[in-house]
Every structure is written in structure tokens, then in C-alpha cells.
N, C-alpha and C positions, 0 to 999 in steps of 0.2 A: 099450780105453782111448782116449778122446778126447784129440786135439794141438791146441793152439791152433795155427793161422797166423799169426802176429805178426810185423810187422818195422819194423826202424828203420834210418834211414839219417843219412849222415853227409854236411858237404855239406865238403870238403876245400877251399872258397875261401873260406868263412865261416866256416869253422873251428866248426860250431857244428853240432846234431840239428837237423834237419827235424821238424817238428809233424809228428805224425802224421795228424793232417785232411788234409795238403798234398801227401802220396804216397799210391800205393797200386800195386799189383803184380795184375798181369793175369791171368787164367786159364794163359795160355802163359806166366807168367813174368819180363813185362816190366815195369821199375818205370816208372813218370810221376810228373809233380810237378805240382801246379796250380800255374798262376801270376796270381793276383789280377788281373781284368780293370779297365776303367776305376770309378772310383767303387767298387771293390768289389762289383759290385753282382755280376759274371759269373765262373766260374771256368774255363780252361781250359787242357786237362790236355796234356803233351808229354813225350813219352819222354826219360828222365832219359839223360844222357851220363854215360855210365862213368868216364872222366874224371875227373867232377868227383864224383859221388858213388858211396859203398861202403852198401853198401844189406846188413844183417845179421839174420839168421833168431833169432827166438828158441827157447830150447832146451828148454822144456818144463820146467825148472826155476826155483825160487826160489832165495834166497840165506836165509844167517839171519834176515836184518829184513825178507824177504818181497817181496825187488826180484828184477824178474824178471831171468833169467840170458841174455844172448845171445851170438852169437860175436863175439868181441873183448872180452871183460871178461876181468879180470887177474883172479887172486887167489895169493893167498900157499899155495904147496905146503911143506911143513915134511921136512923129510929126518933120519932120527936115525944115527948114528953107531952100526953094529952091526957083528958080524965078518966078515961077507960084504959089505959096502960099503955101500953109503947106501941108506935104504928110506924112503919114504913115510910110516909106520906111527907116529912120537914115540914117547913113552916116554922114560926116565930116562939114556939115553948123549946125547952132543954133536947138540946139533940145529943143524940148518945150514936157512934159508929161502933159498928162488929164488919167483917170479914164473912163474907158468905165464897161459897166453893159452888161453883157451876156443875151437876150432876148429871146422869139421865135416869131416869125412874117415870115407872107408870106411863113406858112410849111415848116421853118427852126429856125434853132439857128443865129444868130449877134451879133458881138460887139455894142452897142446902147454909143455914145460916142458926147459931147457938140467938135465944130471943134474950135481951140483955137485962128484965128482970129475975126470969127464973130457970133461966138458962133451957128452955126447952128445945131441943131443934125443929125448927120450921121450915117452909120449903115454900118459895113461891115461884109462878112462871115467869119463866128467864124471856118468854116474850114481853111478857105485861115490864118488867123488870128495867126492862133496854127501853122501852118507847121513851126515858125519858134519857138522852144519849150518858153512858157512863164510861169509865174507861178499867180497863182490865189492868190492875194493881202485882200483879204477877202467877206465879201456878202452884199448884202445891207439890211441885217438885223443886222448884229454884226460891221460893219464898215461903215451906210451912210455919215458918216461925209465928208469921201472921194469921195464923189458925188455930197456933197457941194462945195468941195472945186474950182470944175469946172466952180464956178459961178465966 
């Protein structure tokens, strides 16, 4: 199975995605940014400072309406109210929603998500996660508030 390489970066002083024309990411790993020469006419590329930018992999997945999934997209994890404590699963008992954040950990992607009786954080695979289609709620650059609200 083919993976795409994809990545998007965020620039944390303009508060705003870098065009993907304008980065790219080295054999060894290194992001750079071009930075528009005189008149336009020249582009030259400089290693992006950690700093100011988060530079995020994509995960090999879509969302329901077919937007690609990468780490830091939020999406709503649904919890049901069973006898053995909150599960992931819905169904017809008390459903409780949290905000889970898309990771990569343990040479994989997870949902990274606070568990809504005792707040533990948990982590489940972002494959198993998607089989049933959801839709990506926003990222936790343009919407942490919803990360808050797990507290």
C-alpha cells in the first residue's frame, strides 16, 4: 500500500497555514520555507525555526467529505453510557461527547482524547477510529478552545 508524504505547516505568528508551494521538507527531514525574492521574480528557501512553525504529517486518511486527516485535527469522539463505564461504541444508553486531537505516537496516528468519567487520557487507532466515516471538527491551531472544553 502506497502513503502519501503530505505536510502542512502552521505559522504560529501569523496565526495562519503556510501555502503549501512555500514549504517543503528535505530528505533528512528538515522543513524550509521559501521566502519571495525581490519583484517576485526569485524564491529562496531557509530552514524554518521551530519556533515559530509546527509543521504536521498527514495521516493517510480522509474524513467524511473527503478532507484530508493530519495531526492536530479534532474531531468529536461519542462515549455511551454502558455497565462497565463509558465506551466509544453509541448506541441507545447516555451518550457523552469529548474532542479527541489526531496524534502520532508509537509509529502510528490516534485519536488522543480526555475519557469523560475520570478524565484519563486515552488513545485509540485513528484507523479503527475513521472506519465508521466522521468528520474533522477543526485543529488545535484554529479551534483549541474545543480541547478546553474536555476539562
Amino acid at each position: 500500500m502506497s502513503r502519501d508524504k503530505k505536510f502542512r505547516a502552521w505559522d504560529k505568528e501569523e496565526e495562519c497555514w503556510l501555502d503549501p508551494k512555500h514549504f517543503y521538507i528535505t530528505g533528512t527531514g528538515e522543513p524550509f520555507t521559501c521566502q519571495q525574492g525581490r519583484h517576485n521574480i526569485t524564491c529562496r528557501y531557509q530552514l524554518m525555526g521551530t519556533d515559530r512553525y509546527i509543521v504536521e504529517q498527514f495521516a493517510n486518511h480522509t474524513d467524511k467529505d473527503g478532507e484530508d486527516v493530519y495531526a492536530g485535527d479534532i474531531f468529536k469522539v461519542i462515549y455511551s453510557d454502558t455497565p462497565n463505564g463509558f465506551k466509544t461504541l453509541g448506541g441507545d444508553k447516555k451518550m457523552v461527547e469529548v474532542y479527541g486531537v489526531v496524534v502520532y505516537k508509537w509509529s502510528g496516528f490516534y485519536i488522543e482524547h480526555k475519557e469523560p468519567v475520570n478524565g484519563e487520557i486515552r488513545y485509540g487507532s485513528l484507523h479503527e477510529f475513521l472506519k465508521n466515516p466522521k468528520e474533522i471538527i477543526g485543529t488545535i491551531h484554529t479551534h483549541k478552545e474545543l480541547l478546553n472544553d474536555n476539562d
